[in-house]
C-alpha positions as a printed NumPy array, in Angstrom:
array([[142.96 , 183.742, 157.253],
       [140.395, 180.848, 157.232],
       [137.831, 179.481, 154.824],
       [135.705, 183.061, 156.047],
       [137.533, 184.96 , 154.183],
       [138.561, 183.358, 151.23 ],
       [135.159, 185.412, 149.852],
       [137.34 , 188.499, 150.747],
       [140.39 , 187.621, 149.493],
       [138.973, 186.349, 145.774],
       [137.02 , 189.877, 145.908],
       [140.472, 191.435, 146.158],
       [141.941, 189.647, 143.612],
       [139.359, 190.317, 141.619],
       [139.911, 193.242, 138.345],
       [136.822, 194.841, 139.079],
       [135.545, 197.415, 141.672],
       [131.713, 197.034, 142.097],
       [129.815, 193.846, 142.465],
       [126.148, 192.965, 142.71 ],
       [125.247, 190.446, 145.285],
       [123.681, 188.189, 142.371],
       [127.325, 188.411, 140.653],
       [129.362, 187.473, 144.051],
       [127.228, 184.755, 143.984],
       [127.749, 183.347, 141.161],
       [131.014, 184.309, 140.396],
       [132.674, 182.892, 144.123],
       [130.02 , 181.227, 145.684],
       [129.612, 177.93 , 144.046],
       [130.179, 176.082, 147.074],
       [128.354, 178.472, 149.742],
       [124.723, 179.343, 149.607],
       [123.354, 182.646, 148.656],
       [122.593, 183.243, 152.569],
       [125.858, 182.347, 153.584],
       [127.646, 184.561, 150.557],
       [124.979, 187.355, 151.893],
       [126.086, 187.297, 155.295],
       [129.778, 187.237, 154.744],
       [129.238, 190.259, 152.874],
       [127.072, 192.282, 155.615],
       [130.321, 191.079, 158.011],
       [132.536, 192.629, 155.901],
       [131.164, 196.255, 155.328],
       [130.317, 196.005, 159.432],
       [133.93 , 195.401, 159.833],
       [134.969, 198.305, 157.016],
       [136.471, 195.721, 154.259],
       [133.661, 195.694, 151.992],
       [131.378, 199.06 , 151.031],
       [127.831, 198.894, 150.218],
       [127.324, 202.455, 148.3  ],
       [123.312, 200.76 , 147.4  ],
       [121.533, 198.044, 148.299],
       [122.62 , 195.003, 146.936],
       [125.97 , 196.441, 145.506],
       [129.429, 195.707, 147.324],
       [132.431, 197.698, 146.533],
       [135.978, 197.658, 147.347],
       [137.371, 201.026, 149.263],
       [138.284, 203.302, 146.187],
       [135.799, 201.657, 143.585],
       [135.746, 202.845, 140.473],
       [132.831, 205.259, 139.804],
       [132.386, 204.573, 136.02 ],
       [132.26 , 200.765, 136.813],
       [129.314, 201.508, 139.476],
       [127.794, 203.669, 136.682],
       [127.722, 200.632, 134.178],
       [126.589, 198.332, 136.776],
       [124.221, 200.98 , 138.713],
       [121.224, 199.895, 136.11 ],
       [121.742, 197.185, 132.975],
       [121.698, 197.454, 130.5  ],
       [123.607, 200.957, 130.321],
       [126.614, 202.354, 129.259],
       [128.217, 205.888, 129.706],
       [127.649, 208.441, 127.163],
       [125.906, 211.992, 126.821],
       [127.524, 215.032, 128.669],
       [130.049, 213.188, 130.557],
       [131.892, 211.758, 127.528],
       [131.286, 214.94 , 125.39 ],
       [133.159, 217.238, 128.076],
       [135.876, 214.928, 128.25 ],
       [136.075, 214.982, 124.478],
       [135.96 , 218.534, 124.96 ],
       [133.378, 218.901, 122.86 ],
       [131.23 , 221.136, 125.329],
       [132.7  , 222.835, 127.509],
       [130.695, 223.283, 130.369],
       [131.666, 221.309, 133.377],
       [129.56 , 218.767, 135.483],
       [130.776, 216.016, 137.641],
       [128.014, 213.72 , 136.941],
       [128.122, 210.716, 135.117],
       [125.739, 210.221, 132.693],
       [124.387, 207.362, 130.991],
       [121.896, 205.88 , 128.693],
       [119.787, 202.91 , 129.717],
       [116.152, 201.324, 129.353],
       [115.141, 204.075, 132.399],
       [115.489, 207.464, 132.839],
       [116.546, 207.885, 136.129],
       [118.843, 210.255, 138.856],
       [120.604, 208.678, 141.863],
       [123.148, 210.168, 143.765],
       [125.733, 208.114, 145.848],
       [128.532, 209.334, 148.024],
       [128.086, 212.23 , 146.726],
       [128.346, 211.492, 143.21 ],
       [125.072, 211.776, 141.079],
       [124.234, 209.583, 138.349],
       [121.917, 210.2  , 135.41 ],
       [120.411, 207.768, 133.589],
       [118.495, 208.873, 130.168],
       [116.238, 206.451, 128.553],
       [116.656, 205.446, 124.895],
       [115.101, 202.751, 122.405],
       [116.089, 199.399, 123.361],
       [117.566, 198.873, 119.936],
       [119.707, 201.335, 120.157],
       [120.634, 200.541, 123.609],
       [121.806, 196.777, 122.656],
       [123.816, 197.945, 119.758],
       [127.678, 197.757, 120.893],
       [128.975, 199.751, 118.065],
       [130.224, 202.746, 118.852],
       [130.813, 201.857, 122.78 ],
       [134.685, 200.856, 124.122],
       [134.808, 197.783, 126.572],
       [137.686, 199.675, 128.966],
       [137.987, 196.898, 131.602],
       [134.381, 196.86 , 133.292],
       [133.148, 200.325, 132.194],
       [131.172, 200.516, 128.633],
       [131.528, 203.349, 127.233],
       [130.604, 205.179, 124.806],
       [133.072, 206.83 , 121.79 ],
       [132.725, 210.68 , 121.312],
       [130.82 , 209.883, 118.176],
       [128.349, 207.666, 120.051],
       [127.79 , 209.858, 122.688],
       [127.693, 213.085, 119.898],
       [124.75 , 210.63 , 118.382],
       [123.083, 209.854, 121.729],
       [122.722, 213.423, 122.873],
       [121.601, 214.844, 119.54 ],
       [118.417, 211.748, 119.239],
       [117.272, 212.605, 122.859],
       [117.631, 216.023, 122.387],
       [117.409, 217.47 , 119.109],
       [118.325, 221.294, 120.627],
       [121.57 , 220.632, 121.778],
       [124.06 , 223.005, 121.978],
       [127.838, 221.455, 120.988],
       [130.769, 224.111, 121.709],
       [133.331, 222.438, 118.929],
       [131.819, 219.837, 116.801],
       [134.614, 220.187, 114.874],
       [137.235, 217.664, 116.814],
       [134.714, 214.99 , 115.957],
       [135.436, 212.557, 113.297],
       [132.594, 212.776, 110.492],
       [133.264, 209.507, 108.83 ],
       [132.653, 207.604, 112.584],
       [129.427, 209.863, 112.94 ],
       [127.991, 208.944, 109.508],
       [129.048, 205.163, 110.266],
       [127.212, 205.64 , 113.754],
       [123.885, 206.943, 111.807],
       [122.134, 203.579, 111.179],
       [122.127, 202.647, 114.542],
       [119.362, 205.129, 115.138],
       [117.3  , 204.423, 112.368],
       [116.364, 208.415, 111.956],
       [116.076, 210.468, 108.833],
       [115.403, 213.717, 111.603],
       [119.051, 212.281, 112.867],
       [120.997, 212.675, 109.996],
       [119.436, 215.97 , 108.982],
       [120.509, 217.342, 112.245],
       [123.596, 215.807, 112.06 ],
       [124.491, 216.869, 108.535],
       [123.586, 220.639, 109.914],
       [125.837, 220.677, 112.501],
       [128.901, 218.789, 111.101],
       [128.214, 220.564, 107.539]])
């Protein structure tokens, strides 16, 4: 293996799943040029090393769908159904992953769709409440309770109960909503 594929080989090394092209080059390609580190790249998905699941995003065979999630639109992190369910807070299943971001937005890749619900950008930038697990941001079961309940105020929740109040009132600020925490204290009681 040459100085061609040392790109490949830090990529592989690398913790995380998903890249953009402006991270590769930034991250490995101090000494190339941003046409050079884009041309390595278009060798390696021709050749089946690298995938490109979107334009301008590289992943590793296997790649981590939450990570594409997070890095799918920024800022985002994942929330909403997809964290509730796991939770098991509703029950009704959906393979999606769902997210809140700056857009509202659907895209589906291999298969996989991604939803993307808009929400105030001060909300959005506040970290409380969301887990860093390795490149994914996510949101906790409290956050994502929260999240749901300001975009949509009708919400149906099958057990409430297994969340922790005292996080949820903690959480309330964030949204700066008096509507919120009625809802909220109707729900949790």
């Amino acid at each position: 293996m040459g100085l061609q594929n040392q790109l490949l080989i830090d990529l592989y090394k690398d913790n995380a799943s998903v890249f953009t092209m402006q991270g590769i080059a930034m991250a490995y390609g101090q000494d190339l040029s941003r046409d050079t580190v884009k041309n390595r790249m278009i060798g390696y998905v021709r050749k089946g090393e690298i995938l490109n699941p979107r334009k301008g995003i590289y992943a590793k065979p296997g790649y981590d769908e939450k990570e594409l999630a997070c890095l799918l639109y920024t800022p985002s992190y994942i929330s909403l159904e997809y964290v509730l369910q796991r939770a098991g807070i509703v029950f009704q299943y959906s393979d999606e992953i769902t997210s809140v971001g700056n857009l509202s937005r659907s895209v589906e890749i291999d298969g996989r769709l991604y939803r993307y619900r808009k929400i105030k950008g001060e909300i959005l930038i506040d970290t409380t409440g969301i887990i860093r697990e390795g490149n994914v941001n996510i949101a906790s079961p409290e956050r994502a309770f929260l999240d749901i309940l300001y975009l949509d105020s009708n919400y149906y929740f099958d057990n409430p109960s297994s969340l922790d109040k005292q996080k949820v009132i903690s959480l309330l600020p964030i949204y700066n909503s008096k509507t919120l925490g009625q809802r909220v204290s109707k729900i949790l009681g």
